[in-house]
C-alpha positions in Angstrom: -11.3 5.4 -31.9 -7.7 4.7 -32.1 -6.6 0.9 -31.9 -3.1 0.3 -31.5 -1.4 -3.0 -31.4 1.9 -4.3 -30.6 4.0 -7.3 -30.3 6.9 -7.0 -28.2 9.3 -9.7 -27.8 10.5 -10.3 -24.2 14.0 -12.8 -23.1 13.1 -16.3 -21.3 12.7 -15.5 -17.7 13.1 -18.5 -15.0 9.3 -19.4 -13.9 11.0 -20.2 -10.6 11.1 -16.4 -9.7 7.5 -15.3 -11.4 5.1 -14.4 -8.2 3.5 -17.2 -6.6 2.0 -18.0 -3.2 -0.8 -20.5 -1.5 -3.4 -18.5 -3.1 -1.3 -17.6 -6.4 -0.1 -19.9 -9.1 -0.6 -18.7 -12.5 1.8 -19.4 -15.3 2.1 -16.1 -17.6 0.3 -18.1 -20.6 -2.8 -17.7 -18.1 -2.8 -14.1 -17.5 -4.1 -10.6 -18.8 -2.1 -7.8 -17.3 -4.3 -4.7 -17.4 -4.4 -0.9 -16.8 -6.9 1.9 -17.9 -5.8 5.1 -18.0 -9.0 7.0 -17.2 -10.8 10.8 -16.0 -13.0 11.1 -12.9 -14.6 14.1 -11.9 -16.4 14.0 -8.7 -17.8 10.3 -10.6 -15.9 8.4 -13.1 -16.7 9.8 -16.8 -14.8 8.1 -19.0 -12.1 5.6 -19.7 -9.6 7.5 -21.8 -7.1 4.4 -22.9 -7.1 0.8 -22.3 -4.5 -1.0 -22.0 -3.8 -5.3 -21.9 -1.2 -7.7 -22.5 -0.6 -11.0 -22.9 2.0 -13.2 -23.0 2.0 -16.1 -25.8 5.6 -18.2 -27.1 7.7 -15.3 -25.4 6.2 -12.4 -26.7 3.7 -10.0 -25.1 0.7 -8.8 -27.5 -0.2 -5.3 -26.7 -3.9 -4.2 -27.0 -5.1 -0.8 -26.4 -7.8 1.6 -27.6 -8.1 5.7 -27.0 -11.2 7.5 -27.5 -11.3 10.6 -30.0 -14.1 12.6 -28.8 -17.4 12.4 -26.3 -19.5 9.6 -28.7 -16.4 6.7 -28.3 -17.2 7.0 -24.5 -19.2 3.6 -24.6 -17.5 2.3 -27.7 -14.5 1.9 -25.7 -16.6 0.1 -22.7 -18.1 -2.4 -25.4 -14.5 -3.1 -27.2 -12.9 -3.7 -23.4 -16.0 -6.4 -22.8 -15.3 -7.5 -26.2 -12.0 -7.9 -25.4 -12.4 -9.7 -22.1 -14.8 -12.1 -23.9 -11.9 -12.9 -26.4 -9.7 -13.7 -23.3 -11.5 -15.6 -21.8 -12.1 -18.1 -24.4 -8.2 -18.2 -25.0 -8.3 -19.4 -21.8 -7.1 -16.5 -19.6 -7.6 -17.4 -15.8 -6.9 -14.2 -14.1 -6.0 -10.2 -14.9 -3.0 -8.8 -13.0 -3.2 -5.2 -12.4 -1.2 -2.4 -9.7 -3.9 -1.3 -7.4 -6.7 -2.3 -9.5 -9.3 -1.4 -7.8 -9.0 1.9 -8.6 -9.5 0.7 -12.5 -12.1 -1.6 -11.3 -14.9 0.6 -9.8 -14.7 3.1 -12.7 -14.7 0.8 -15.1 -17.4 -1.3 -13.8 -19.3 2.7 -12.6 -19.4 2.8 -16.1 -20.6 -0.5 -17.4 -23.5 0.3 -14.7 -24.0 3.4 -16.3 -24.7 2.4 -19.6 -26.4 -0.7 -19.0 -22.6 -3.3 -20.1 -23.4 -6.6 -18.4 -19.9 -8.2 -17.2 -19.1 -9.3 -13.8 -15.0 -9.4 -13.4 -14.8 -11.3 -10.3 -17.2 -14.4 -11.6 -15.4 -14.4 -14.7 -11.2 -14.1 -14.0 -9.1 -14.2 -10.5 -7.4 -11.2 -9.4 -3.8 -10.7 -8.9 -3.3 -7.1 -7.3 0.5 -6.4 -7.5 0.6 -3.6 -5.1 -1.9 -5.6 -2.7 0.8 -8.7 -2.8 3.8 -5.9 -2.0 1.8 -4.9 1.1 1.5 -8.3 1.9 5.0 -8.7 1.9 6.9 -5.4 3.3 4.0 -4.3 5.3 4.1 -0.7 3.3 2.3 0.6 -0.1 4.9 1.4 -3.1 4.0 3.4 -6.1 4.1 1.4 -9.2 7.2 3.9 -10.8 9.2 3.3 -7.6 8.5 -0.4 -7.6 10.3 -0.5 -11.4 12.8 1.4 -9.7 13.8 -1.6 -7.3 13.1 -3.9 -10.4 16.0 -2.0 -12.3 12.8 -1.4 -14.8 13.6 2.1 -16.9 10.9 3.3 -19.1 11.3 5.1 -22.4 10.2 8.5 -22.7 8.2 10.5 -20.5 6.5 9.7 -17.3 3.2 11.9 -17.7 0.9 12.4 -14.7 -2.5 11.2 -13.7 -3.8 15.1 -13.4 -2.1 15.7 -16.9 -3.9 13.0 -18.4 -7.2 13.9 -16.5 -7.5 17.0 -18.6 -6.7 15.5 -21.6 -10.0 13.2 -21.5 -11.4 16.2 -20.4 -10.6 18.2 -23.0 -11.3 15.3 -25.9 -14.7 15.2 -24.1 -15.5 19.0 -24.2 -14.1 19.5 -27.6 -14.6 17.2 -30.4 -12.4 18.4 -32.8 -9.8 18.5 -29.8 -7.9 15.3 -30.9 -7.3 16.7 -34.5 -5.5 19.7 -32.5 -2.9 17.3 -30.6 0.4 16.8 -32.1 0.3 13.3 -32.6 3.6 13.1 -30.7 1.3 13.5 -27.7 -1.0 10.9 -28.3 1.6 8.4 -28.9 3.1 9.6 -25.8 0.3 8.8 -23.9 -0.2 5.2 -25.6 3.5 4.3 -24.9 2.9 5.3 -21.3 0.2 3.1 -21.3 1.7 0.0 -22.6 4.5 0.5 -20.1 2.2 0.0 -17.3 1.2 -3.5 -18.8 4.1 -4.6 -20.0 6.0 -3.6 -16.7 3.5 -5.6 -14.7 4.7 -9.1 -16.8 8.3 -8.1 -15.9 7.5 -7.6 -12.0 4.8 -10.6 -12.0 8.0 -12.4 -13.6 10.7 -11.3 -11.6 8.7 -11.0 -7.9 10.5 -14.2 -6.0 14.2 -13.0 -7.1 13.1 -9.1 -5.9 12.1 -11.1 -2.5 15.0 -13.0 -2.5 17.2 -10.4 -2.8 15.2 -8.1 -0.3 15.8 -10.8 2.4 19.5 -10.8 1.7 19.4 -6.9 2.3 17.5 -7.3 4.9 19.9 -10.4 6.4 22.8 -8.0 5.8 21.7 -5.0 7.8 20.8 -7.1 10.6 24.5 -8.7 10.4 26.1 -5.7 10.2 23.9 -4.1 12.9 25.5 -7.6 15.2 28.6 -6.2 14.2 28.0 -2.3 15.5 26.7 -4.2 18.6 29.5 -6.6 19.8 32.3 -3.7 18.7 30.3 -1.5 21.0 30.7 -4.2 23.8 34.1 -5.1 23.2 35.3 -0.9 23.3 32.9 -0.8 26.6 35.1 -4.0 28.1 38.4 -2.5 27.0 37.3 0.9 28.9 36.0 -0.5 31.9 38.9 -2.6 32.6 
């Protein structure tokens, strides 16, 4: 198993802008933001990375573990409850994730599967980023396009769900696969990882200036469109008379 940790400090943002609404109010002290990284065939089969974050006296600690070959399948599952656990009792109140759900029914699949015992919904609230941009511009975004409109860049290479797929696939298959990849690859894959959580505390931080300044946008089309509108009126008086 691979375990890789990081502390990453992040500039003060404003609270005033962090995403909050009647059902919403979580300072960033409270939260876990969370992304797995996994391989389903047909049925989930295994969590390849997990990845978490926290935020603690502005910096975020980066958690994540990779499995090696076919036997760290349910390692990993037991080190992600463990982990949860250790949350939980640092007082963690909810897990922010982009389009969870997707992360939610393979990981819990699996916890079925091999007989885990942990019930996310009893234990931590659930802040869906991509569910909350829905709710707001009445359209899905993908989570790369959404840093795009954050002005959020990511380091290094943006690898594909399908790429990564047959990586766990091959790790699976193959035990002696891992020793075979350059590690370049595997830390490729990690740093893609922790760019998903620590991408989500930017956006969770940043969500009520993006809003703000989508309204302005939005306030300035329709201004402009006035514009297009009473020129239009004013050429069609001119002519007519």
């Amino acid at each position: 198993m691979i375990i890789r940790e990081n502390v990453i400090e992040v500039s003060i943002k404003d609270k005033e802008y962090m995403l909050s609404t009647a059902s919403i109010n979580r300072s960033p002290e409270e939260l876990i933001f969370f992304d797995l990284e996994h391989y389903v065939y047909k049925k989930p089969k295994c969590i390849g990375v997990f990845g978490a974050c926290i935020f603690e006296k502005n910096k975020l600690y980066v958690t994540q573990y990779m499995i090696e070959n076919k036997r760290e399948v349910i390692q990993i599952l037991d080190l992600a409850k463990r982990y949860f656990i250790k949350m939980k009792k640092k007082g963690k109140k909810a897990i922010v994730t982009f389009s969870g759900n997707n992360d939610y029914t393979v990981i819990n699949y699996l916890f079925k599967k091999y007989g885990i015992e942990f019930n996310f919904s009893r234990e931590f609230e659930d802040i869906d980023i991509q569910r909350e941009y829905e709710k707001e511009m009445g359209h899905s975004i993908g989570l790369k396009n959404l840093e795009k409109d954050f002005s959020i860049f990511r380091e290094g290479e943006v690898i594909s769900g399908s790429n990564l797929a047959k990586t766990f696939s091959k790790i699976l298959m193959d035990k002696d696969y891992i020793l075979r990849m350059p590690k370049e690859k595997i830390e490729t894959i990690l740093v893609y990882n922790e760019q998903d959580v620590t991408n989500l505390y930017n956006i969770y931080m940043l969500w009520n200036a993006y809003l703000k300044k989508e309204e302005e946008i939005d306030e300035n089309e329709e201004l402009e469109e006035e514009s297009s509108i009473n020129e239009v009126e004013e050429i069609d008086n001119v002519v007519s008379n």
